[in-house]
PAPAVEX-123224 format. One line per 2 residues: for each residue x, y, z of C-alpha. Coordinates in steps of 0.1 Angstrom, whole numbers, always signed. Layout:
REM residues N
X/Y/Z ~ ...
REM end
This chain:
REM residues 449
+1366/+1084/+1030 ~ +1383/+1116/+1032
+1364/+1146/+1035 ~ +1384/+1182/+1029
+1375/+1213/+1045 ~ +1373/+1211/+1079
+1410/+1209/+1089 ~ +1414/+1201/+1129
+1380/+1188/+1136 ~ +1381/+1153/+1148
+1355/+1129/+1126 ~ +1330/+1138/+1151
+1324/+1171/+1150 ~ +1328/+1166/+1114
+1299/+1148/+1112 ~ +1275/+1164/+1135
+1286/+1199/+1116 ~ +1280/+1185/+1084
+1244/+1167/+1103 ~ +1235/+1203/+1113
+1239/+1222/+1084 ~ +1218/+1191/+1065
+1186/+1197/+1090 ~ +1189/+1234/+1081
+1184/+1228/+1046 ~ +1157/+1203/+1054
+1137/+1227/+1071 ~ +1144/+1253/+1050
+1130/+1226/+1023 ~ +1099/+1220/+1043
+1091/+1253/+1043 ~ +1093/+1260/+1009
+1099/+1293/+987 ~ +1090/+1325/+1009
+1072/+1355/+984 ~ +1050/+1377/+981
+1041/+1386/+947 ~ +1013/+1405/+932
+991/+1386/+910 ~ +975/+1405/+877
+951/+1387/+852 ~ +973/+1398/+826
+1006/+1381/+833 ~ +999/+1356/+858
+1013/+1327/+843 ~ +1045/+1351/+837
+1048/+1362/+875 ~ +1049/+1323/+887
+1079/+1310/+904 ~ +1099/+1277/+890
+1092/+1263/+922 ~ +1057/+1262/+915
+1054/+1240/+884 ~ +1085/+1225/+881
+1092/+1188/+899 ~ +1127/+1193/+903
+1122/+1217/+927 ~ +1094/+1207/+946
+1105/+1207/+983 ~ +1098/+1173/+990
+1125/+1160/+960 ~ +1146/+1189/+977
+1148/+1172/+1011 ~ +1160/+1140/+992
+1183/+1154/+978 ~ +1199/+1171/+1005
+1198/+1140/+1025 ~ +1215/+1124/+993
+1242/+1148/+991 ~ +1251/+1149/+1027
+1256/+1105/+1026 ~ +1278/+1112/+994
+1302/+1138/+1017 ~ +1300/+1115/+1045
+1306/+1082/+1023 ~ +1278/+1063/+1029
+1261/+1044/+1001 ~ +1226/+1048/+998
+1211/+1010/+1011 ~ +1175/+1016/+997
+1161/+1001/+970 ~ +1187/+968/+968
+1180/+945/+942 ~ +1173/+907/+958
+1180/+881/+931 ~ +1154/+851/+946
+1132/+850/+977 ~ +1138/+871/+1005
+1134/+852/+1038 ~ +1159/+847/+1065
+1186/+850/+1040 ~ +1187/+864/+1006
+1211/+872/+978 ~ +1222/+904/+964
+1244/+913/+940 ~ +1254/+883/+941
+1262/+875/+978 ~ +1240/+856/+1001
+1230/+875/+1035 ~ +1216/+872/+1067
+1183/+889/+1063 ~ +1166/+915/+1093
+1149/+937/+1061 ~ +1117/+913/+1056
+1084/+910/+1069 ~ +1083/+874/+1059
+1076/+864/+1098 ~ +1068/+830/+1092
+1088/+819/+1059 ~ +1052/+816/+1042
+1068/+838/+1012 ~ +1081/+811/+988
+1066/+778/+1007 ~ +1060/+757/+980
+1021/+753/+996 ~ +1016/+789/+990
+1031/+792/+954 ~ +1011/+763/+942
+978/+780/+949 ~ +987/+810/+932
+999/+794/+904 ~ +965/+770/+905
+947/+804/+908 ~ +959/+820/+878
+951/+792/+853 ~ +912/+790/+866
+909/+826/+872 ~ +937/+847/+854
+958/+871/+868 ~ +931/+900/+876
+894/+899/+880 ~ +898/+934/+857
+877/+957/+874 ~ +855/+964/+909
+846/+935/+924 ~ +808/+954/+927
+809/+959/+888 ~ +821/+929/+879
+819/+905/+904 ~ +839/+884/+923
+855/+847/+924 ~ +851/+821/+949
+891/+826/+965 ~ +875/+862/+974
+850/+850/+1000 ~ +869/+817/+1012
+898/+841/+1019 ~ +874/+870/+1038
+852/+842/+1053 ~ +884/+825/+1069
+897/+855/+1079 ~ +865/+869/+1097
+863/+831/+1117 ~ +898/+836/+1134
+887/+868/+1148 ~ +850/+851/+1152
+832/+879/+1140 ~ +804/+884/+1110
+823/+891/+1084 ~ +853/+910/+1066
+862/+924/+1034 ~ +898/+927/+1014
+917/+957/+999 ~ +943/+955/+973
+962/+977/+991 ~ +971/+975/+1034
+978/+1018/+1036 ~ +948/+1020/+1016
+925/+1001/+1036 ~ +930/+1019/+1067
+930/+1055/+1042 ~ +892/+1042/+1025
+881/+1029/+1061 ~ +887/+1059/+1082
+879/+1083/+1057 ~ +847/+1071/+1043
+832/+1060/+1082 ~ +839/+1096/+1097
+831/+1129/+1093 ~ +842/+1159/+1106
+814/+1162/+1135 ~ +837/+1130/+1146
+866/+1126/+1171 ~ +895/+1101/+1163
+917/+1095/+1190 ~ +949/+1076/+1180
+983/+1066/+1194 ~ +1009/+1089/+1190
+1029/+1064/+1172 ~ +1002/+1055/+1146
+1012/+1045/+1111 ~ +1009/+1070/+1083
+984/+1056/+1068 ~ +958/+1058/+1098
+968/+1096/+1100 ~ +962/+1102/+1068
+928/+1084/+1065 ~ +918/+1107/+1094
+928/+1134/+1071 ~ +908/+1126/+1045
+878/+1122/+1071 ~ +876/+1161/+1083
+872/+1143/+1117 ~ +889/+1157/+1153
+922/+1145/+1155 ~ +939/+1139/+1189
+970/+1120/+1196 ~ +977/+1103/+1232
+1009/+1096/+1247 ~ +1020/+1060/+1234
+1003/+1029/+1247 ~ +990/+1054/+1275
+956/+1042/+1288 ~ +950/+1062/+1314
+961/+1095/+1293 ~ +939/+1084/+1265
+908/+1080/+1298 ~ +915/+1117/+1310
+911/+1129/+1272 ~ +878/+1110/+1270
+867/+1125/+1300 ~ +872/+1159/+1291
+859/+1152/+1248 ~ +837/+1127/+1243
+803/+1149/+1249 ~ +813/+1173/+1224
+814/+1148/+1196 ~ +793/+1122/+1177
+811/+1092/+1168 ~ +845/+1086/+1187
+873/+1063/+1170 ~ +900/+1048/+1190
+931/+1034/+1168 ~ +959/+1014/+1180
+986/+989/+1164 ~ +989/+952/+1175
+1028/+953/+1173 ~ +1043/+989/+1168
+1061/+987/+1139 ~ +1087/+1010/+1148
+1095/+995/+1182 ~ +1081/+964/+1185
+1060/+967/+1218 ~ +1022/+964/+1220
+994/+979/+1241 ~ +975/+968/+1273
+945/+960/+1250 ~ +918/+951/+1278
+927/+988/+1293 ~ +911/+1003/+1260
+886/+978/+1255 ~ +872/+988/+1290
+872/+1027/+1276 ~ +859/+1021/+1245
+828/+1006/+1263 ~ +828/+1032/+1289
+828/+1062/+1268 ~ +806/+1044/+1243
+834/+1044/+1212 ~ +849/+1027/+1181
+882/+1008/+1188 ~ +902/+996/+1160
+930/+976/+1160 ~ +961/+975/+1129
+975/+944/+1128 ~ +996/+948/+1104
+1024/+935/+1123 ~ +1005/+918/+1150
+989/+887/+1130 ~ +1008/+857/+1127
+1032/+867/+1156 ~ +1012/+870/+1185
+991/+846/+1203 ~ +999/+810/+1212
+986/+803/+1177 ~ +997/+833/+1157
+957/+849/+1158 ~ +974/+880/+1170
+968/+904/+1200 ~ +931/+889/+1204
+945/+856/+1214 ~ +974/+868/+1234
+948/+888/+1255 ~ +922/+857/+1256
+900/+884/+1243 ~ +864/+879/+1226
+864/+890/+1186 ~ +834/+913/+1198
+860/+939/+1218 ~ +870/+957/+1188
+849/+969/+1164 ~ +873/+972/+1133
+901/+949/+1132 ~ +928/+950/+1109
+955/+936/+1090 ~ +975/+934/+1061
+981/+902/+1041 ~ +1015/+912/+1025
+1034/+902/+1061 ~ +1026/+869/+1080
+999/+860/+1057 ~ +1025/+862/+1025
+1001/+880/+998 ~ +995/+918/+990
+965/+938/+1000 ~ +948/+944/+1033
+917/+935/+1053 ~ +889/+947/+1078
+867/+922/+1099 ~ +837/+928/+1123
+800/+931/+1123 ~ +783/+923/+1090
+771/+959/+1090 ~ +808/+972/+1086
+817/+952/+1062 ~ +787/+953/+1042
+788/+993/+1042 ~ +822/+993/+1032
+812/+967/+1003 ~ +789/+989/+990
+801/+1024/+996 ~ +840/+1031/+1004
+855/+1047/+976 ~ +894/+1024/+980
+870/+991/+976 ~ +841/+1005/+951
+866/+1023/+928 ~ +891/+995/+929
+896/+966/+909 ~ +894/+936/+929
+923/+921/+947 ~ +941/+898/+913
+930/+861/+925 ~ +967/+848/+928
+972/+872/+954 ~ +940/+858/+970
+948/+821/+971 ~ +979/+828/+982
+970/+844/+1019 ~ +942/+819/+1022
+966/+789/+1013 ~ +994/+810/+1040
+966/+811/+1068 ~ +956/+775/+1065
+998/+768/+1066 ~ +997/+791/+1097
+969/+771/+1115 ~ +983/+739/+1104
+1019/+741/+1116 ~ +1020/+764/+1143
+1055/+757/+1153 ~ +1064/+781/+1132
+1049/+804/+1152 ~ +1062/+790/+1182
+1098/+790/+1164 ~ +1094/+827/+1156
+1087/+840/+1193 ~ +1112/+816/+1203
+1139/+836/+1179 ~ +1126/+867/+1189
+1132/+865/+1226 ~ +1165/+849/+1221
+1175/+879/+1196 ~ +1162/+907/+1221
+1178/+890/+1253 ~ +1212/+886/+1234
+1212/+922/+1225 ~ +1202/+934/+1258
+1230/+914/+1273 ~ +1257/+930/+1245
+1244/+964/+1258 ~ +1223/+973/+1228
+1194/+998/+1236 ~ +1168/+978/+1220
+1137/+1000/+1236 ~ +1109/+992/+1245
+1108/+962/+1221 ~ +1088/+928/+1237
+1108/+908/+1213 ~ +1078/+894/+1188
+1095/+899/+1157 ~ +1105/+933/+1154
+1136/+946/+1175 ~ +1151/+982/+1165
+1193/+990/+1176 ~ +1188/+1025/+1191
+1215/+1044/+1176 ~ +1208/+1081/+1188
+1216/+1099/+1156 ~ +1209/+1096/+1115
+1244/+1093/+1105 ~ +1255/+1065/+1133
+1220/+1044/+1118 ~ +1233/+1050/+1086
+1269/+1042/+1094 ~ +1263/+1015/+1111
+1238/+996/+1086 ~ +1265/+996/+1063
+1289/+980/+1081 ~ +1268/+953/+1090
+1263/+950/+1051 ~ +1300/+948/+1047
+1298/+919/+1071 ~ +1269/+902/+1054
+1239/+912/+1073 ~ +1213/+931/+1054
+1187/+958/+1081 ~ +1180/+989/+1070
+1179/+1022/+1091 ~ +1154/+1044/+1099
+1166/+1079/+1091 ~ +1153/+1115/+1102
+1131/+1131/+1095 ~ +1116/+1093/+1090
+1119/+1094/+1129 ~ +1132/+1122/+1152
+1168/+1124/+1153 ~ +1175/+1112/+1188
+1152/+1082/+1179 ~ +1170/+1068/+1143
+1179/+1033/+1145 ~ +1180/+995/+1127
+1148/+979/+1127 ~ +1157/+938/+1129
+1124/+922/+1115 ~ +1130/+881/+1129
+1118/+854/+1107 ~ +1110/+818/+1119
+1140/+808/+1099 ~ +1163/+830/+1111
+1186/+800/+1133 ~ +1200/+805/+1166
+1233/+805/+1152 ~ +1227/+836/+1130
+1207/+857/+1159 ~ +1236/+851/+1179
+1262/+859/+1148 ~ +1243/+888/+1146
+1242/+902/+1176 ~ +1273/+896/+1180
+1283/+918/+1147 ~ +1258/+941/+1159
+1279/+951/+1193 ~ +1311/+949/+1178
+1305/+977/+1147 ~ +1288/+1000/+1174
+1312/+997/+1196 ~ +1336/+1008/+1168
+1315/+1037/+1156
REM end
């Protein structure tokens, strides 16, 4: 696409001018209107600024719309928000066109098994489609407990309880369990919705460099006397990049310095392990090493809603007490059969676990040999494309759509500029013939951007 008014620049500098002058009006959107205004009973109302009760020009609708306008002069289409016309697994269809498909967390094809879509279906005509209201108020149906019973015997521990919502399960956890006398210590690369359950707690919060043990040992060393309770957070499987922690190191500090560890296995459960149980059984670790584990059900376990297990004095206080499961209705019993009748498919065939690390290895070592800078990735089942700035991720996502491969990009300020990418989420039914398609697709369009 043509773009007028910068005669003599090669496409380039084109685009980096045009990227600079879009991070200036971001920040200058971030910061918001800058006043000073006196403020009189009489005309208050009168003296207040659009910006300040009017959407429109809110600064966070400002930023996407600067980020809007600066695709449309660079012509790139937006590729948020596509509408899928069936099930999207290794392949899906849009608009129309079938695609290979790197935008899904549907790890192990559990999403549309016909298993899984019979017990929903089995669910809604004995149960309905919502238990209505709290599950504390107005109790709760047998799927509830089979599915939290199962799920706290894979990580052999008491108990565990489910959320209708995965953010919202680590926002209600951390925010109702700690207080601000507290100190939560967290990866630096933490997901949103741990920082902002932290937040909500009033709690100490202090980042550590990422999967950095012995950084997170000299911060404990120097902190842990000045606080009461202490809360370690880590992710099974970053999201993001796809590489894990040295779990043992930061069981062995969580002991020493007498704290909490919790594990997110959002992206972790069903992928790792020999069996798919997650980071627990790829360490050989006992269910006991972490206090609150985990998880969401909307990924490998092919549902909606998220869950913590541990002692049955965790989950019973957060029963009876945290405001996202007390204040909620329940968690609609469809959505309930469905992970159960997922994790009984995932214990029962686990070659389709063993199919998934398989593809996943094969994907990362494919790239790695094409010369993509895949990061730190370990090849589990989510691999990012390093492409070093916004406008390259963006560019190069739709090319690959052009060529029938559907991954989205990770844009700043999503990630810092230097760090925007494609994230490649690998399904068991990806084949080998489409990893090494591609990949292959993959090298070519960067090496012609």
């Amino acid at each position: 696409m043509a773009r007028k008014g910068l005669p003599g620049l090669t496409a380039q500098i084109k685009d980096k001018l045009i990227q600079q002058a879009l991070e200036r009006r971001l920040r200058q959107a971030e910061q918001g209107p800058s006043f000073e205004a006196p403020v009189r009973a009489a005309d208050a109302a009168a003296d207040t600024p659009e910006q300040h009760f009017r959407f429109a020009l809110h600064p966070g609708y400002q930023q996407i719309r600067i980020i809007r306008e600066g695709a449309t002069r660079l012509g790139i289409e937006s590729p948020f928000f596509m509408l899928h016309e069936g099930i999207a697994g290794a392949t899906t269809r849009i608009d129309g066109r079938e695609y290979i498909n790197y935008a899904s967390y549907n790890y192990l094809g559990l999403s549309g098994h016909p298993k899984i879509a019979a017990a929903a279906k089995e669910a809604i005509d004995r149960y309905g489609t919502s238990v209505s209201a709290s599950r504390l108020v107005s109790g709760e149906r047998p799927v509830h407990r089979q599915l939290e019973q199962a799920i706290a015997r894979v990580y052999d521990v008491d108990d565990a309880i489910t959320f209708v919502s995965g953010h919202a399960t680590n926002v209600t956890t951390i925010g109702h369990l700690f207080a601000p006398q507290d100190l939560i210590l967290h990866d630096e690369l933490i997901h949103n919705s741990v920082v902002q359950g932290i937040t909500l707690s009033g709690a100490r919060r202090l980042p550590f460099p990422h999967n950095d043990w012995s950084a997170l040992d000299a911060i404990l060393s120097q902190q842990r006397h000045h606080f009461q309770r202490v809360l370690i957070v880590l992710e099974g499987i970053y999201s993001m990049d796809g590489d894990y922690p040295e779990l043992p190191r930061f069981v062995d500090l969580k002991k020493r310095y007498r704290a909490f560890l919790m594990v997110d296995e959002a992206h972790s459960f069903g992928v790792m392990g020999r069996t798919g149980l997650g980071i627990r059984e790829h360490f050989g670790l006992p269910g006991a090493d972490v206090d609150i584990w985990m998880g969401t059900l909307s990924k490998a376990l092919a549902g909606c809603g998220g869950y913590v297990a541990g002692e049955s004095a965790l989950v019973e206080h957060l029963k009876f007490l945290a405001p996202g499961f007390l204040y909620s209705v329940g968690m609609p019993p469809p959505t309930a059969a469905a992970s159960l009748a997922a994790l009984q498919c995932l214990q029962g065939e686990p070659e389709r676990v063993a199919t998934l690390q398989e593809r996943g290895r094969l994907f990362l070592a494919q790239a790695r040999a094409a010369g993509v800078d895949t990061g730190s990735s370990a090849g589990f089942a989510v691999i990012p494309a390093l492409t070093g700035s916004s406008i390259k991720a963006a560019r190069l996502a739709s090319a690959l759509f052009e060529r029938g491969i559907n991954v989205q990009p990770i844009l700043y300020p999503a990630v810092p500029e230097k760090s925007a990418r494609l994230r490649f989420f690998i399904s068991c039914q990806h084949t080998e013939a489409q990893i090494r398609q591609t990949v292959a697709t993959l090298a070519e369009a960067l090496g012609q951007l």
